[in-house]
MDAnalysis code that builds the backbone (N, CA, C; Angstrom):
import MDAnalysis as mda
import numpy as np

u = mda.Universe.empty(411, n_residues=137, atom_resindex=np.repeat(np.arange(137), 3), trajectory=True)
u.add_TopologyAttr("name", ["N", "CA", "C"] * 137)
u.add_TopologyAttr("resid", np.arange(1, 138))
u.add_TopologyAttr("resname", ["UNK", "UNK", "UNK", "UNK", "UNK", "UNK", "UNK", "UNK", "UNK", "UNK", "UNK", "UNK", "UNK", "UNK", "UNK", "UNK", "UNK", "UNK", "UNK", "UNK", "UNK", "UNK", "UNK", "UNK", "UNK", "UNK", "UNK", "UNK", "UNK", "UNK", "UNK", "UNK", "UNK", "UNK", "UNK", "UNK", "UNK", "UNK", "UNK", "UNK", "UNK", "UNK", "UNK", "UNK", "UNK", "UNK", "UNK", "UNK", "UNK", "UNK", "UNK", "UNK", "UNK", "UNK", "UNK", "UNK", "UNK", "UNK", "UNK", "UNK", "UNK", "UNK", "UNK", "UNK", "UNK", "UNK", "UNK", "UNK", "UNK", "UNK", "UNK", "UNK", "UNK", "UNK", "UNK", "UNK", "UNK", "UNK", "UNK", "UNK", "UNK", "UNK", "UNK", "UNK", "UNK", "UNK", "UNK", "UNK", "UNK", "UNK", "UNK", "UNK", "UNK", "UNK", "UNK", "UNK", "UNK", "UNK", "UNK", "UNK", "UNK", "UNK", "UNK", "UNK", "UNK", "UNK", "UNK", "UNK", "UNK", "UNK", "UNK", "UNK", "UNK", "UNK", "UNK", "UNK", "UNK", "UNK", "UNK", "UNK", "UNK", "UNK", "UNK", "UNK", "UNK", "UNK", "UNK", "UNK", "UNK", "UNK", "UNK", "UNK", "UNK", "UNK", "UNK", "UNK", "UNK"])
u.atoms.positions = np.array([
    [24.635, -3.915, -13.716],
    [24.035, -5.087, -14.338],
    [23.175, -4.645, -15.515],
    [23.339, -5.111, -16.554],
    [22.624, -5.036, -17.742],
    [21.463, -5.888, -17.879],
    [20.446, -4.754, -17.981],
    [19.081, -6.045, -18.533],
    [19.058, -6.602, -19.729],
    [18.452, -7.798, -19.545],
    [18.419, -8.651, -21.103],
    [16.876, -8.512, -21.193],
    [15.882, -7.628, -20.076],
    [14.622, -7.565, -20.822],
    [13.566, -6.710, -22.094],
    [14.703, -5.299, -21.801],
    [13.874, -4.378, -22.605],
    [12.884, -3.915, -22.665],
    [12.606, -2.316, -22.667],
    [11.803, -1.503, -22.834],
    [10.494, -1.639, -23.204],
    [10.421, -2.466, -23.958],
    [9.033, -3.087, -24.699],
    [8.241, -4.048, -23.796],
    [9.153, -4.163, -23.333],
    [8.597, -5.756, -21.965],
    [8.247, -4.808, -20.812],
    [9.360, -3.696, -20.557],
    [9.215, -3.026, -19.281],
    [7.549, -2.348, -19.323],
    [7.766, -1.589, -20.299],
    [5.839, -0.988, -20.780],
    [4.725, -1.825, -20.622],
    [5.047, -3.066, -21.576],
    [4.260, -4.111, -21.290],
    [4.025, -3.922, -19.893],
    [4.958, -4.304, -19.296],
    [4.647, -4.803, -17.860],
    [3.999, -3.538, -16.635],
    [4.429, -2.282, -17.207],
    [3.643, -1.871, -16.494],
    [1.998, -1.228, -16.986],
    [2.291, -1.633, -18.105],
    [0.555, -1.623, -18.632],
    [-0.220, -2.487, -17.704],
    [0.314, -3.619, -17.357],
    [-0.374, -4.978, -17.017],
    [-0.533, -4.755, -15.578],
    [0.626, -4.031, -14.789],
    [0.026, -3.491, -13.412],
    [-0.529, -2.333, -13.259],
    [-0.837, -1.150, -14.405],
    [-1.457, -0.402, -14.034],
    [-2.772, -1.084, -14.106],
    [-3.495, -1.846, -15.088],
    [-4.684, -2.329, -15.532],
    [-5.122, -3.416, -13.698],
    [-4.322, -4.078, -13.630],
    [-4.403, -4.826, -11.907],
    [-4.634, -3.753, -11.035],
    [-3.623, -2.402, -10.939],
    [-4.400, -1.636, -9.612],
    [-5.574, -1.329, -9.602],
    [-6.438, -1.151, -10.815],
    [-7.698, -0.895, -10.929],
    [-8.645, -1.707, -10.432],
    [-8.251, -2.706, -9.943],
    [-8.993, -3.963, -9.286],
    [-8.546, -3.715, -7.453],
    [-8.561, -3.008, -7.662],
    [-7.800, -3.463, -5.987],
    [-8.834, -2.576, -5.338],
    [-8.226, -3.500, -3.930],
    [-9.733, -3.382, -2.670],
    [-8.955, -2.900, -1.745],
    [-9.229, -1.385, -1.807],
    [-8.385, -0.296, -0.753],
    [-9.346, 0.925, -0.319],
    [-10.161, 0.125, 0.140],
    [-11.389, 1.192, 0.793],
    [-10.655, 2.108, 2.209],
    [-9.800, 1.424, 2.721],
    [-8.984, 1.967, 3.905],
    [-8.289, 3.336, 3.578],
    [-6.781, 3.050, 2.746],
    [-5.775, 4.041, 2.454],
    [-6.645, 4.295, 1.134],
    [-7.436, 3.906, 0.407],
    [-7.860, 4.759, -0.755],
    [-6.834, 4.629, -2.274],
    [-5.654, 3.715, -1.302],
    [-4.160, 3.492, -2.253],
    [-4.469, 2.332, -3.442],
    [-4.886, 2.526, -4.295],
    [-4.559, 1.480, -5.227],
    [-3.400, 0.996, -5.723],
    [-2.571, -0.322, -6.055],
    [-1.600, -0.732, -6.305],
    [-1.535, -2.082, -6.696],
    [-0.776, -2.057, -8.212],
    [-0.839, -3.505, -9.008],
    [0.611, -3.887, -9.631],
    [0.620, -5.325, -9.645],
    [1.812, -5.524, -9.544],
    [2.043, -6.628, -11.124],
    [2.847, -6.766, -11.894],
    [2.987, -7.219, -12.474],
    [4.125, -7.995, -12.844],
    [4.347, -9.640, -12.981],
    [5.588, -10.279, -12.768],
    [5.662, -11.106, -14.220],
    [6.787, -11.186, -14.185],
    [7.316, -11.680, -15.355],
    [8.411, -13.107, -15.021],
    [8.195, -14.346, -15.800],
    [8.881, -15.452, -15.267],
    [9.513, -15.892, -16.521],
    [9.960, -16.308, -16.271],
    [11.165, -17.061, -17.195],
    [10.435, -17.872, -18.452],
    [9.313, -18.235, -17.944],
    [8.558, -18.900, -19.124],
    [7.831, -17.779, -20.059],
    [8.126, -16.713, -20.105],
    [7.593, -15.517, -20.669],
    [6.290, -15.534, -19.946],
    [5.836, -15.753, -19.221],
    [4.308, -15.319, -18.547],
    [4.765, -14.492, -18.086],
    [3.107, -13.319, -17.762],
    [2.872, -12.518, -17.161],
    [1.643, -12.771, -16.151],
    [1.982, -12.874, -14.662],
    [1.312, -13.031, -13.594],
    [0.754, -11.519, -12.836],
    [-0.481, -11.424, -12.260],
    [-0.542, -10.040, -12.042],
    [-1.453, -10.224, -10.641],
    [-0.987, -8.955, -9.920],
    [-1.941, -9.199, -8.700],
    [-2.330, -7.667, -8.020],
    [-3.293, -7.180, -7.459],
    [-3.308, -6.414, -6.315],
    [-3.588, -6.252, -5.360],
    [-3.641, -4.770, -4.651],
    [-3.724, -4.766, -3.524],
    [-5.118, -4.989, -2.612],
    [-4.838, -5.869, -1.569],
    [-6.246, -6.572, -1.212],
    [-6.273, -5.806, 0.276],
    [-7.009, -5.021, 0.202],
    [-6.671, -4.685, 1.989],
    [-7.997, -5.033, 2.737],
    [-7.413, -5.175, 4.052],
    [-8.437, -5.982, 5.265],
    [-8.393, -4.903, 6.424],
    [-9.790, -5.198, 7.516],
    [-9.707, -3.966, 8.213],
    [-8.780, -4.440, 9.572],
    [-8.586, -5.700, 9.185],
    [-7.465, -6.184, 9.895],
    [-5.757, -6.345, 9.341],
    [-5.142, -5.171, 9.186],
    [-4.171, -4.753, 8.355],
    [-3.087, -5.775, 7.956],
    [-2.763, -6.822, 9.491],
    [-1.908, -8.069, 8.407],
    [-2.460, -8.920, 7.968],
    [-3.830, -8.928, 7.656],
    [-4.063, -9.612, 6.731],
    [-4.214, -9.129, 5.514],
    [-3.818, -8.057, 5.323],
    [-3.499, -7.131, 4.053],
    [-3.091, -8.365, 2.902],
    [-3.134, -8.332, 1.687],
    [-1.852, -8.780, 0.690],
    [-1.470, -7.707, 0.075],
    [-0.754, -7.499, -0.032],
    [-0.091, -6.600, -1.324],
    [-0.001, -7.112, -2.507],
    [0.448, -6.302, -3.586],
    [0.313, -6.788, -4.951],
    [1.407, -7.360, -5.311],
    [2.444, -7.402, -4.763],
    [3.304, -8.150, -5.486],
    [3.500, -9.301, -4.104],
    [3.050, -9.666, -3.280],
    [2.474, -11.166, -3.201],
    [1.614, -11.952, -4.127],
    [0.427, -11.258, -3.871],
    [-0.296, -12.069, -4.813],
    [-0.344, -12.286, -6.354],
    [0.742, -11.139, -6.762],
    [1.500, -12.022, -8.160],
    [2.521, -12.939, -7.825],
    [2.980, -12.888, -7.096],
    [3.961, -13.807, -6.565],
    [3.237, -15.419, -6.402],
    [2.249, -15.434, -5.957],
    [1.280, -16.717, -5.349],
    [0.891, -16.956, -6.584],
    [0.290, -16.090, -7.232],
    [-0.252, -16.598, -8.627],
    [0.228, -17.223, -9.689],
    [2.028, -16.906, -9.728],
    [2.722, -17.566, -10.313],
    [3.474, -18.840, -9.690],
    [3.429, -18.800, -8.511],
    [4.031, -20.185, -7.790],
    [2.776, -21.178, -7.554],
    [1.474, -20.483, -7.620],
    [0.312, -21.524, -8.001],
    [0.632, -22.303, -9.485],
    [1.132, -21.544, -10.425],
    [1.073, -22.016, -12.172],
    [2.022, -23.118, -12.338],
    [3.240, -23.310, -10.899],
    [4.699, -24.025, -11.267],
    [5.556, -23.196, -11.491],
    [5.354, -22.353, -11.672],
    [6.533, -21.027, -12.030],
    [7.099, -20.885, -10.678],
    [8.930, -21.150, -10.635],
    [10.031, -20.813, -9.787],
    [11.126, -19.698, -10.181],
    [11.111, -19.407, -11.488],
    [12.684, -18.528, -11.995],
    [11.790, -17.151, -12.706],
    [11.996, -16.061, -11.617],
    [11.379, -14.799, -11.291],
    [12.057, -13.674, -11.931],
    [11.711, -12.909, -13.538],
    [12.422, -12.004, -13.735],
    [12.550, -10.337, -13.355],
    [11.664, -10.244, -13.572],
    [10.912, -8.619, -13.037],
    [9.320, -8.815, -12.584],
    [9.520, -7.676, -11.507],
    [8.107, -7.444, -11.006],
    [8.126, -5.846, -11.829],
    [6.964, -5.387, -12.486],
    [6.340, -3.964, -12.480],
    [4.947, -3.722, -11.546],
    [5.899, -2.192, -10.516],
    [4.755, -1.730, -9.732],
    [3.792, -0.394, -10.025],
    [2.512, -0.403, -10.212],
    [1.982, 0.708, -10.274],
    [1.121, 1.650, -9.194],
    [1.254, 2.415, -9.133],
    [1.876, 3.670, -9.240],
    [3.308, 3.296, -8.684],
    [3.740, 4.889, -8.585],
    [5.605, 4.776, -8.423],
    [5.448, 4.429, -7.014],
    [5.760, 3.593, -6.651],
    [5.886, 3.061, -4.872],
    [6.856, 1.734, -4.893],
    [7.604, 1.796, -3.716],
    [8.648, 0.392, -3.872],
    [7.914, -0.245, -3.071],
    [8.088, -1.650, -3.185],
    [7.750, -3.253, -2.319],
    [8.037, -2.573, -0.963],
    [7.211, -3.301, -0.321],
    [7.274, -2.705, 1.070],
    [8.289, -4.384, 1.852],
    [8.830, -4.085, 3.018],
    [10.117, -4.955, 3.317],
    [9.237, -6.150, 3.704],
    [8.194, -6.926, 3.624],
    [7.956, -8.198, 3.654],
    [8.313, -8.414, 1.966],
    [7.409, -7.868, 1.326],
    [7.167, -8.471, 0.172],
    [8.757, -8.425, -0.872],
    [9.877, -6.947, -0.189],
    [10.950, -7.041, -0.666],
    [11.787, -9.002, -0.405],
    [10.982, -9.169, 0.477],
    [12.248, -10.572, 1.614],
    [11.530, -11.804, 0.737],
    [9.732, -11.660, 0.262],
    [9.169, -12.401, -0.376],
    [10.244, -12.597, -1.595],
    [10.590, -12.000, -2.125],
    [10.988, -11.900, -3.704],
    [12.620, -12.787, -3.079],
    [13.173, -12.186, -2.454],
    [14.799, -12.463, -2.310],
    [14.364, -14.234, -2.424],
    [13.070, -14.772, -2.106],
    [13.533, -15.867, -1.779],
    [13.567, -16.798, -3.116],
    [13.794, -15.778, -3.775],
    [13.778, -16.635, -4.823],
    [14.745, -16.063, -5.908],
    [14.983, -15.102, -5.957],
    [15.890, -14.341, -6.724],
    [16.265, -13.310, -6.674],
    [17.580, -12.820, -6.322],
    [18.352, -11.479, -5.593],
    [18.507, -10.537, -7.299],
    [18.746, -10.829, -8.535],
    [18.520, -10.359, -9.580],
    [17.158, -9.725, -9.934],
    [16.122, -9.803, -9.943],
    [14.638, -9.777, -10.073],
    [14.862, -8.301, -10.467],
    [14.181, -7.843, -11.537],
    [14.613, -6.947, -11.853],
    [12.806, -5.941, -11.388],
    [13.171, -5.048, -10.458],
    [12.132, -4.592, -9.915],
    [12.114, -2.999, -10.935],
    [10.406, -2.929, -11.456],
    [10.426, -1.787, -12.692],
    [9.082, -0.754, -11.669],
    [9.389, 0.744, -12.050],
    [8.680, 1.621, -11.058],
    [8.296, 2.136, -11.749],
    [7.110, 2.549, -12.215],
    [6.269, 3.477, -13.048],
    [5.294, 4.215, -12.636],
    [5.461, 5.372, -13.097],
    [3.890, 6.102, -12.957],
    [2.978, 6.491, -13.903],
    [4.044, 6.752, -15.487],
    [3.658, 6.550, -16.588],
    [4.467, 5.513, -17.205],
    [3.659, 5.037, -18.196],
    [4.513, 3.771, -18.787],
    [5.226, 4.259, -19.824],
    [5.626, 5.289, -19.939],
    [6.474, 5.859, -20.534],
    [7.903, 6.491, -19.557],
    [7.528, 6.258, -18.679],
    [8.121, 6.887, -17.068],
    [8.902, 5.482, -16.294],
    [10.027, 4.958, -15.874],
    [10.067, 3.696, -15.670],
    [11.377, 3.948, -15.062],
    [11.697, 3.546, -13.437],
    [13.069, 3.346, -12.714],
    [12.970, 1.866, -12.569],
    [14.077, 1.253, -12.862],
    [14.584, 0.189, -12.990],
    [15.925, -0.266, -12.094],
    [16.056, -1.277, -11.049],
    [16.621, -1.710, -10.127],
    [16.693, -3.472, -9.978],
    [17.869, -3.867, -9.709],
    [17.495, -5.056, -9.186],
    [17.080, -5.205, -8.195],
    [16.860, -6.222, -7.181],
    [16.660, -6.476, -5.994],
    [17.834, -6.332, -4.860],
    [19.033, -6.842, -5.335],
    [19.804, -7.142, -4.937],
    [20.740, -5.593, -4.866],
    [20.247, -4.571, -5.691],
    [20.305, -3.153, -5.138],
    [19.955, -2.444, -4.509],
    [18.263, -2.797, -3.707],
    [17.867, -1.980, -2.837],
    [17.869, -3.148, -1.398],
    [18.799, -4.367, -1.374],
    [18.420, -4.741, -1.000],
    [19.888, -5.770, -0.458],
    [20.764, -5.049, -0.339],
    [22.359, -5.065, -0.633],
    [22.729, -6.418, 0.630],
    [21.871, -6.519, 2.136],
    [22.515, -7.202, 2.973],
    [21.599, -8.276, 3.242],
    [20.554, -8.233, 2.320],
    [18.865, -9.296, 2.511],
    [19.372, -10.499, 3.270],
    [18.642, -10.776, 4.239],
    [18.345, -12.445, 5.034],
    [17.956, -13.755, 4.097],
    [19.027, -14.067, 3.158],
    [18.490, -15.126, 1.813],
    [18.583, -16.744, 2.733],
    [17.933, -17.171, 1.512],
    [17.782, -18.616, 2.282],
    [19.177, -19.171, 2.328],
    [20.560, -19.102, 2.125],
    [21.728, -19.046, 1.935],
    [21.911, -18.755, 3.733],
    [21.484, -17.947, 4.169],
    [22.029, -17.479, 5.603],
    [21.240, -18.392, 6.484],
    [20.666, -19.566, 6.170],
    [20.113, -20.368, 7.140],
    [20.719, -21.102, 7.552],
    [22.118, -21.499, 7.216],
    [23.163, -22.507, 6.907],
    [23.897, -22.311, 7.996],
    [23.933, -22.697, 9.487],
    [24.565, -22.167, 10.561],
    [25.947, -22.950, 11.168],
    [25.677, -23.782, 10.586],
    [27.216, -24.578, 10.497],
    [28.478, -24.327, 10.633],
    [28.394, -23.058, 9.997],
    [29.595, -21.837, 10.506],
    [29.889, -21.166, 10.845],
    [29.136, -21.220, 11.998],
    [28.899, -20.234, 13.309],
    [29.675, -20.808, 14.279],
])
Protein backbone atom coordinates (compact mmCIF):
# COMPACT_ATOMS: atom_id res chain seq x y z
CA UNK A 1 0.00 0.00 0.00
CA UNK A 2 1.25 3.33 -0.95
CA UNK A 3 1.00 6.36 1.29
CA UNK A 4 -0.61 9.47 0.03
CA UNK A 5 0.83 11.19 3.29
CA UNK A 6 4.47 11.95 3.06
CA UNK A 7 7.53 12.45 4.79
CA UNK A 8 6.96 15.98 5.72
CA UNK A 9 3.68 15.07 7.51
CA UNK A 10 5.38 11.86 8.87
CA UNK A 11 8.19 14.34 10.79
CA UNK A 12 5.60 16.65 11.48
CA UNK A 13 3.87 14.11 13.20
CA UNK A 14 6.37 12.78 15.06
CA UNK A 15 7.65 16.13 16.22
CA UNK A 16 4.12 16.55 17.66
CA UNK A 17 4.40 13.19 19.66
CA UNK A 18 7.70 13.56 20.71
CA UNK A 19 6.75 17.20 22.19
CA UNK A 20 3.27 15.16 23.96
CA UNK A 21 5.60 12.46 25.62
CA UNK A 22 7.13 15.17 27.48
CA UNK A 23 3.91 15.70 29.25
CA UNK A 24 3.24 12.40 30.36
CA UNK A 25 2.58 11.09 33.91
CA UNK A 26 4.75 7.90 34.26
CA UNK A 27 6.09 8.09 37.69
CA UNK A 28 5.58 4.11 37.75
CA UNK A 29 7.55 2.61 34.50
CA UNK A 30 9.46 5.99 34.25
CA UNK A 31 8.22 5.28 30.32
CA UNK A 32 7.26 8.34 28.66
CA UNK A 33 5.10 8.06 25.49
CA UNK A 34 3.18 10.47 23.02
CA UNK A 35 1.09 9.91 20.43
CA UNK A 36 0.20 11.90 17.59
CA UNK A 37 -2.95 11.53 15.10
CA UNK A 38 -3.73 12.84 12.05
CA UNK A 39 -7.53 13.03 10.56
CA UNK A 40 -8.77 13.59 7.45
CA UNK A 41 -9.59 17.15 8.19
CA UNK A 42 -5.81 17.80 8.29
CA UNK A 43 -5.82 18.14 12.19
CA UNK A 44 -3.39 17.09 14.40
CA UNK A 45 -4.74 15.57 17.75
CA UNK A 46 -2.13 14.59 20.41
CA UNK A 47 -2.15 12.70 23.61
CA UNK A 48 -0.04 10.89 26.37
CA UNK A 49 0.74 8.56 28.53
CA UNK A 50 -1.33 8.94 31.78
CA UNK A 51 -0.44 6.24 34.21
CA UNK A 52 -2.41 5.30 37.49
CA UNK A 53 -1.22 3.25 40.45
CA UNK A 54 -4.11 1.37 39.52
CA UNK A 55 -2.74 0.08 36.10
CA UNK A 56 -6.18 -0.27 34.07
CA UNK A 57 -6.86 2.74 34.63
CA UNK A 58 -3.79 3.59 32.76
CA UNK A 59 -4.56 5.60 29.28
CA UNK A 60 -2.13 5.34 26.84
CA UNK A 61 -1.28 7.83 24.31
CA UNK A 62 -2.80 6.86 21.51
CA UNK A 63 -6.23 6.63 23.30
CA UNK A 64 -6.24 9.76 24.44
CA UNK A 65 -5.43 11.13 20.99
CA UNK A 66 -7.92 9.05 19.87
CA UNK A 67 -10.68 10.68 22.49
CA UNK A 68 -9.38 13.97 21.72
CA UNK A 69 -10.19 13.74 18.27
CA UNK A 70 -13.59 11.92 18.55
CA UNK A 71 -14.30 14.73 21.25
CA UNK A 72 -13.62 17.50 18.08
CA UNK A 73 -16.27 15.30 15.60
CA UNK A 74 -13.45 13.81 13.93
CA UNK A 75 -14.38 10.00 12.55
CA UNK A 76 -11.91 9.31 9.30
CA UNK A 77 -8.42 8.40 11.06
CA UNK A 78 -5.19 8.69 8.98
CA UNK A 79 -2.00 8.01 10.87
CA UNK A 80 -1.12 7.83 14.42
CA UNK A 81 2.84 8.87 15.20
CA UNK A 82 4.34 7.09 18.30
CA UNK A 83 7.17 8.38 20.36
CA UNK A 84 9.68 6.75 21.32
CA UNK A 85 9.99 3.57 18.96
CA UNK A 86 7.27 1.33 20.75
CA UNK A 87 4.09 -0.22 18.96
CA UNK A 88 0.29 0.32 20.32
CA UNK A 89 -0.14 -2.06 22.80
CA UNK A 90 -3.31 -4.70 21.73
CA UNK A 91 -6.19 -2.63 23.38
CA UNK A 92 -5.30 0.49 21.87
CA UNK A 93 -4.20 -1.61 18.48
CA UNK A 94 -8.39 -2.95 18.56
CA UNK A 95 -9.12 0.93 19.63
CA UNK A 96 -7.89 2.13 16.21
CA UNK A 97 -9.34 -1.00 14.00
CA UNK A 98 -12.55 0.45 15.05
CA UNK A 99 -12.40 2.78 12.94
CA UNK A 100 -9.95 2.19 10.31
CA UNK A 101 -7.90 -1.02 9.28
CA UNK A 102 -5.68 1.46 6.82
CA UNK A 103 -4.47 3.97 9.63
CA UNK A 104 -1.26 4.40 8.80
CA UNK A 105 0.72 3.71 12.13
CA UNK A 106 4.42 5.90 12.02
CA UNK A 107 7.39 4.66 14.67
CA UNK A 108 10.05 6.98 15.52
CA UNK A 109 12.82 7.51 17.67
CA UNK A 110 14.36 10.18 15.68
CA UNK A 111 12.27 12.17 13.44
CA UNK A 112 14.51 11.62 11.00
CA UNK A 113 14.23 7.76 11.89
CA UNK A 114 10.54 6.57 10.94
CA UNK A 115 8.93 2.71 10.34
CA UNK A 116 5.83 3.00 8.72
CA UNK A 117 2.91 0.27 8.69
CA UNK A 118 -0.65 0.11 8.30
CA UNK A 119 -2.83 -1.29 10.78
CA UNK A 120 -4.19 -3.74 8.89
CA UNK A 121 -0.42 -5.15 8.69
CA UNK A 122 0.32 -5.75 12.11
CA UNK A 123 -2.91 -6.57 12.57
CA UNK A 124 -3.85 -9.09 9.65
CA UNK A 125 -6.96 -11.17 11.55
CA UNK A 126 -8.32 -7.98 13.98
CA UNK A 127 -11.98 -8.53 15.67
CA UNK A 128 -13.58 -5.40 13.38
CA UNK A 129 -16.92 -4.22 13.94
CA UNK A 130 -17.75 -6.19 10.57
CA UNK A 131 -17.40 -9.57 12.69
CA UNK A 132 -20.33 -8.64 14.90
CA UNK A 133 -22.69 -9.62 12.18
CA UNK A 134 -23.64 -13.25 13.32
CA UNK A 135 -26.25 -14.03 10.99
CA UNK A 136 -23.98 -16.33 9.34
CA UNK A 137 -23.21 -18.48 11.72
Amino acid sequence: MGSTIGSATYTRLLNEAQAAARQSHCPYSGQAKGAALLTNSGQIFCGCLVESVSFPATVCAEAAAVAAAICQGERKLLAIALWPRRWPCGQCRQMLVEFDMDIEIVIGQTAGCAQVVTLREIMPYAFTPERLDTSAD
